[in-house]
C-alpha positions, 0 to 999 in steps of 0.5 A: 505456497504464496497467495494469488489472491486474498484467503478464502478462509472461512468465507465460503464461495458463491455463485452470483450471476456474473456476465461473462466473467473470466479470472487470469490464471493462477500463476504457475511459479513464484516472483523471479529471483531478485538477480534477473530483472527481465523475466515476467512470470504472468503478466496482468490483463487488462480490458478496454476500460471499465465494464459497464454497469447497470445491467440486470445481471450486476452484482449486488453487494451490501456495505458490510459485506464490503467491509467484511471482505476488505478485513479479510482480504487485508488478513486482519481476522487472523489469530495472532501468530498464525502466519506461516511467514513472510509469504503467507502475508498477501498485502506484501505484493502490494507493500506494507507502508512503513511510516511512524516507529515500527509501524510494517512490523507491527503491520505484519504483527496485526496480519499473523507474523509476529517474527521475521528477518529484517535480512528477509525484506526490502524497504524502498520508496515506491507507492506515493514516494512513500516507504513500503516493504516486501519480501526481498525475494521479490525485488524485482517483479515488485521495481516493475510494478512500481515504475510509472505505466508511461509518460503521462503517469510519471509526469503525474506522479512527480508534481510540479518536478515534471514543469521544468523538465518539460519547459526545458524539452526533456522527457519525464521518463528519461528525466527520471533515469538520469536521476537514478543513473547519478544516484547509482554512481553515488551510492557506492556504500551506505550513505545518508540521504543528505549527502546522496542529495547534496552529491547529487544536486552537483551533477544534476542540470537546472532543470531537476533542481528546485530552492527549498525554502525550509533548507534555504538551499538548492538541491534535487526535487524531493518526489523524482529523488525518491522514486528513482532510488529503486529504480537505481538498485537503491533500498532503505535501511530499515529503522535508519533516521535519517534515512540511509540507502545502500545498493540491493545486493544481486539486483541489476537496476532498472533505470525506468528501462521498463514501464509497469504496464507489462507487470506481473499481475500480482504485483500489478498496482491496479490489480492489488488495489482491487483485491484489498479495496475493491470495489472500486473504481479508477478515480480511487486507485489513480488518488491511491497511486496519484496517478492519472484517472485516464491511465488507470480506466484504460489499464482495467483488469480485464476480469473486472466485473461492475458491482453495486454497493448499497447502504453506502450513501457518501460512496459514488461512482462505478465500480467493480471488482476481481470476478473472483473476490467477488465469490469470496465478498457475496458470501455472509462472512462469521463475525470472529470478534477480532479487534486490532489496534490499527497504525495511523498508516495502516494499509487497512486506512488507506482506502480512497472511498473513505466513507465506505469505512466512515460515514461521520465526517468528523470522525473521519476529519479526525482520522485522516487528518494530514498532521498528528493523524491517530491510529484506529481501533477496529472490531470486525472491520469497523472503526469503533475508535481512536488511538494515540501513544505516548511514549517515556522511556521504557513505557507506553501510555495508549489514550483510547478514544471511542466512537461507541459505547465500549464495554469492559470486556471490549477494553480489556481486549483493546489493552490486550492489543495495546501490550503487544504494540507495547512488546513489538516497539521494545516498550511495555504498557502502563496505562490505556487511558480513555473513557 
């Protein structure tokens, strides 16, 4: 049976004094089937904003109890192997980025899934025109969750794509549907992106095309291109590089014909974000979506309740959480001693209140920089170092870079992790190198 919320584990529920705290109903069926676009199966309830805070009854969580239930919410305290399969993986409601070589499968390999069919999953561009996977079977609650919330959000979203378009008095949504109704009519059989982009500038009016200086060319903007191609019944072929997009078979498109602000709650963009980042607050999940900060204070979960974090101090601002993660985060986590060697785009590192996880601001420059970003090396959650690989052949070279002092048996655990990111890219392991 597929998760509505995060596993409960071995952390045990409590009891804090919540003021007035209510969950939306567990859902009564799965995600619809990938043919029938229209249907919701229990749509996400949202309040008036933010809850307040600061009332003598507000919960109160401590920063590792955040980490703590932030690893566990994203299942990286599992025992490898342990997944019963591609349902039994929360984080594919929300996606699975899938940037740097086989980087989802070695996600899902992290999260207790050493197995599945590539025929099983759909990889599109959808949470920062960025390409994330889920379950094929949830096709279409998860094009309706993706879609902007409104006009506002989809100028957001596209940049500076949205000024021409406005300046010509075209809407932004209706924009993005003449976009994704030239790329439907394209993409007839798989086709590199290159050709759907130069088809596509040709039929496309001035207002949506752009000179791109690296191309020395003129062709559609990159952001409207990407996220209409869902949105068009379009998916991406899995390991393709360039990239190529064929049309999801069964699967009616639909064109921004529906907003994401009736999606089924756990596909519910706000929603997941709270449920493997909260707390937090809707600066982190509009920088998360880049997307309005308005948009997402007024589309706050309705049984979102205020906490506060203590020994957090780069972290500011409201914030709250699902009332019932709440339960499962007061409670004192067991320390399993689960080290991970994390992807550079891990969703566990995609957090938006960063010094949450990391407090020194070189560690985390380093981290999260733009270019050349590392992957991370966590025991328990906590970042305790950095990682890099360095391919020849068939062989795999890790050089380790540690933030602490770290003993042999630690590293013979992170050489252990290391072979399986070895067996995972088809490569095996030579060195872990490091001190």
């Amino acid at each position: 049976m597929r998760r509505s919320g995060v596993n409960t584990g071995k952390l045990g529920p409590i009891t804090p004094a919540l003021p007035g705290a209510s969950a939306v109903a567990e859902l009564s069926a799965v995600a619809e089937p990938v043919g029938d676009p229209g249907e919701i199966v229990g749509v996400a309830t949202y309040g008036a904003g933010m809850p307040e805070s600061g009332s003598a009854a507000q919960a109160t969580l401590t920063r590792a109890q955040v980490i703590a239930f932030r690893w566990h919410a994203h299942q990286l305290d599992r025992p490898p192997g342990s997944a019963a399969g591609l349902d039994d993986v929360a984080l594919l409601d929300f996606g699975i980025q899938d940037t740097g070589q086989q980087a989802a499968r070695w996600a899902l390999t992290n999260r207790g899934l050493e197995s599945y069919r590539d025929v099983d999953t759909l990889l599109g561009w959808t949470i920062r025109v960025s390409p994330h996977l889920y379950r094929r079977t949830d096709t279409s609650p998860v094009a309706r969750a993706t879609a902007p919330l409104s006009e506002a959000d989809a100028a957001r979203r596209i940049y500076d794509a949205a000024k021409p378009l406005r300046a010509a008095g075209l809407g932004v949504l209706d924009s993005l549907a003449v976009v994704a109704k030239g790329e439907r009519a394209i993409v007839k059989k798989p086709t590199v992106k290159g050709e759907l982009s130069t088809a596509l500038t040709a039929v496309l009016d001035p207002p949506y095309l752009r000179r791109c200086n690296p191309c020395d060319a003129i062709h559609a903007w990159e952001s409207p291109f990407r996220m209409a191609a869902l949105q068009a019944g379009l998916e991406l072929q899995p390991g393709s590089s360039p990239p190529v997009l064929q049309r999801i078979s069964g699967f009616d498109p639909p064109l921004f014909a529906r907003t994401s602000s009736r999606a089924d709650s756990r596909f519910d963009v706000i929603r997941n974000y709270l449920r493997f980042y909260g707390p937090a607050g809707p600066k982190d999940v509009a920088a998360f979506l880049d997307a309005p900060v308005k948009e997402m204070a007024a589309r706050w979960p309705a049984d979102a309740v205020p906490v506060a974090v203590t020994g957090a101090p780069g972290v500011s601002g409201e914030r709250s959480m699902l009332a019932d993660d709440l339960q499962i985060a007061g409670s004192t986590p067991e320390k399993p001693g689960a080290v991970r060697i994390l992807g550079p785009f891990d969703g566990y590192l995609q957090l938006r209140d960063r010094p949450m996880l990391v407090g020194d601001n070189a560690h985390a420059k380093d981290l999260w920089r733009v270019l050349g970003r590392p992957g991370a090396v966590a025991l328990d959650g906590e970042i305790i170092g950095t990682w890099r690989p360095k391919s020849s052949g068939t062989n795999l070279t890790v050089r380790f870079e540690p933030w602490l002092p770290t003993s042999k048996a630690r590293r013979a655990e992170i050489a252990e992790q290391a072979r399986r990111l070895a067996a995972v890219r088809g490569l095996e392991l030579t060195e872990l190198t490091g001190t």
